[in-house]
N, C-alpha and C positions, 0 to 999 in steps of 0.2 A: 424522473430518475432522481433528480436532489430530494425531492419530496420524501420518497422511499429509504433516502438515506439519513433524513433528518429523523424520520421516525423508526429508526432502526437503531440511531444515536451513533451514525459514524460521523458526524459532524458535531466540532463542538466552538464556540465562539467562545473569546477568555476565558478555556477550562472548562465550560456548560454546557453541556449537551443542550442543541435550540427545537424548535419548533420550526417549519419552513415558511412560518410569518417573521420570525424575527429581522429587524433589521441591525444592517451594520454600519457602523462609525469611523472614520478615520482610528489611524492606526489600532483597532480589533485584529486582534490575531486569531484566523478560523483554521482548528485544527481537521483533517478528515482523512478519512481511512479509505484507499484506493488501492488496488491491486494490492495489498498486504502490503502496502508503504504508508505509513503516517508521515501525510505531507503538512508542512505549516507555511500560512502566507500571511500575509498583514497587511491591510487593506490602509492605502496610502493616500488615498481619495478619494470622494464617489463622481462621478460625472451628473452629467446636468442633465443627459438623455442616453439612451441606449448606444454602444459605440461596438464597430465591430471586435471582430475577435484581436486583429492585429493591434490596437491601439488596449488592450485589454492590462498588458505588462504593465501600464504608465500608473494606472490606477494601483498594481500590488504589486507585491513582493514576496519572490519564493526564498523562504527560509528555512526551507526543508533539508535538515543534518545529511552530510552525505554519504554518511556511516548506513542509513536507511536503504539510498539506491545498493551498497556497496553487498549489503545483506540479503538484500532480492535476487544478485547473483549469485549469490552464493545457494541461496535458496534453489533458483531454478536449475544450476549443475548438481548439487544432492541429488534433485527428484530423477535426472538422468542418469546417475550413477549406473544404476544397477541395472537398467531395461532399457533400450531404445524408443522413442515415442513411437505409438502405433503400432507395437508388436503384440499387445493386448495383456489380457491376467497372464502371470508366469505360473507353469503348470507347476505339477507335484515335486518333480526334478529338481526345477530351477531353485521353488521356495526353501527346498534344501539344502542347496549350493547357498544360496543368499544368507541362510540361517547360520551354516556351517562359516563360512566367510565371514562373518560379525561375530562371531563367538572365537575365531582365530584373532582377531583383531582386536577385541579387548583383550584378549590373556596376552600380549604382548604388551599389552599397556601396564 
């Protein structure tokens, strides 16, 4: 899965898009792209041997703006706006109403 994302270039260490050999150094900030969120962390140690998940926080640091999460909501109420999840393609009708609805709403703009 990192692998796929290194070579797709959602990962980038100071600025660079890496390869999924690179290694990283105390404080390198590795930037990456997950769920439509650009998260940044900054690597604050490396450990001597592999450590679980829980002890994972010690070593980085999330310095992910929080404008970012605050965006992804906004994002996911947009996409519900207009349709219910699961209700499937809006027919001929709907895409009407939907059309007619945003064309009222900029001309009050």
């Amino acid at each position: 899965m990192a692998t796929n994302a290194c070579k797709k270039g959602h990962i980038k260490v100071n600025g660079q898009a890496v390869k999924p050999s690179r290694e990283v150094y105390p404080m390198d900030v590795i930037q990456l792209r997950k769920n439509q969120i650009n998260h940044q962390l900054t690597v604050l140690d490396i450990p001597d041997s592999r450590v679980g998940a829980k002890l994972v926080d010690i070593y980085r640091k999330d310095t992910t703006p929080k404008e970012a999460f605050e965006n992804q909501e906004l994002l996911k109420y947009s996409k519900d706006y207009y349709r219910k999840k699961g209700t499937g393609r809006p027919t001929k009708k709907d895409r009407r109403d939907i059309e007619g609805y945003v064309d009222e709403s900029e001309q009050e703009s």
